[in-house]
N, C-alpha and C positions, 0 to 999 in steps of 0.2 A: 559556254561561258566557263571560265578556268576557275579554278577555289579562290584566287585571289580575287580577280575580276568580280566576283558573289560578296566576297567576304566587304571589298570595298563597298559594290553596292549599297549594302546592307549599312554598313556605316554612314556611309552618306545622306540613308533615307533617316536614318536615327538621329544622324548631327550633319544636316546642311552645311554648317559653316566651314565642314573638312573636304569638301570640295572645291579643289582651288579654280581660281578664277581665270577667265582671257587675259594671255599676256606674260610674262615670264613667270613661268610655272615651278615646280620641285625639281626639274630637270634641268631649267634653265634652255626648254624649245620655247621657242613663239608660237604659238596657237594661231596658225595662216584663218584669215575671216570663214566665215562657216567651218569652223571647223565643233565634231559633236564631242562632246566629253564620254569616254568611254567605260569610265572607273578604273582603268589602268593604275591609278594612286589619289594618295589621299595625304593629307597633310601629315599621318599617322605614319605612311610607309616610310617617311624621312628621319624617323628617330629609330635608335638600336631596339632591338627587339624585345630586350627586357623591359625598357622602358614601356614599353608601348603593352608588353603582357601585365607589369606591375603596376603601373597606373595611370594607362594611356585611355580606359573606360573611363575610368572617376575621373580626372580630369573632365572629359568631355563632357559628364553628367551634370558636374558640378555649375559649367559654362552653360551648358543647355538650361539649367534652371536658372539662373542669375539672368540670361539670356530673355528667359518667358518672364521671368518676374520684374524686369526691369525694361521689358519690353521695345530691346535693343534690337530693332530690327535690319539695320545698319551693319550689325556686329562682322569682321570678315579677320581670317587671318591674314596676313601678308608674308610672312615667311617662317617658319620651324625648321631648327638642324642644331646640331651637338655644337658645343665652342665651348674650350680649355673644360673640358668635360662636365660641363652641364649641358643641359635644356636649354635653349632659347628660343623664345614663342612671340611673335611679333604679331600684333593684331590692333585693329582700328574699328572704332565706334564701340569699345567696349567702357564701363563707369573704375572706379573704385574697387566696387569687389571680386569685378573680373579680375582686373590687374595682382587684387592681393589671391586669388586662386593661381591664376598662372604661377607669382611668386614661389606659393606653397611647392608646386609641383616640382619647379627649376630647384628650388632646395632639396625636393625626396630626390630630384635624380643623381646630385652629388653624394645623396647619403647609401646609394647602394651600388656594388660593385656593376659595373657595366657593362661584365660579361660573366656573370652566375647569378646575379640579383642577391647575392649576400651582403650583407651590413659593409659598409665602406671604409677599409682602415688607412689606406696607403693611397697615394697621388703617384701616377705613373709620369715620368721622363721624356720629355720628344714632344710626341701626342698624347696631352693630357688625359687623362682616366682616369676617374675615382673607381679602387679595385678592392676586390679582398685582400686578405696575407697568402690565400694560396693560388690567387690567378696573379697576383705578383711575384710569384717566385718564380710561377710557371714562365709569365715575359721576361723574370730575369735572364733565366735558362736561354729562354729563345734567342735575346739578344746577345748573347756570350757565346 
């Protein structure tokens, strides 16, 4: 089993609900009938990396207990991925304070740069990013 494939696992046994389901997946394959889920990903592997090192756990913790406490058995995501540089987390059978957790989190990820995790000063051109001052200088560069 590769680091990833463990690392997924692991997650999944933690928080079920990041196990996508039959059916257009994070990849957008169709899952042909019998087919086994292998941990290959996780609703987690679709967000940038910082995201997911800075507070792609709490997130999930914060869900898991709203989750046991409100006893949302129901709860499932239906899709996560970055747009005009946020978070977007789409999920069903969740209440109120699920939705204002999501919220929370869709806000920290515009407030930190998107590729060093430092505090977010500048909105990037094209493809949206919320960035620092020095990984925008750095894209200026790139781009010129």
């Amino acid at each position: 089993m590769t680091y990833k494939k463990l690392r997924n696992w692991i997650l999944v046994k933690r928080f079920p609900f990041l196990r996508p389901q039959c059916g257009w997946t994070i990849n957008m394959r169709y899952w042909p009938k019998g087919y086994t889920y292998k941990y290959e990903e996780t609703w987690l592997d679709v967000i940038p990396d910082v995201w997911r090192k800075d507070f792609g756990i709490s997130l999930c913790k914060e869900l898991k207990d709203e989750i046991r406490r409100s006893h949302l058995s129901d709860y499932k995501i239906t899709q996560v991925k970055e747009k005009f540089g946020g978070l977007r987390w789409y999920d069903e059978g969740g209440n109120e304070v699920t939705t204002k957790i999501i919220q929370k989190y869709e806000q920290r990820s515009r407030d930190i740069c998107a590729i060093c995790g430092q505090p977010a000063t500048k909105v990037t051109h094209g493809w949206v990013r919320y960035v620092c001052d020095s990984c925008y200088d750095k894209l200026e560069k790139q781009r010129n």
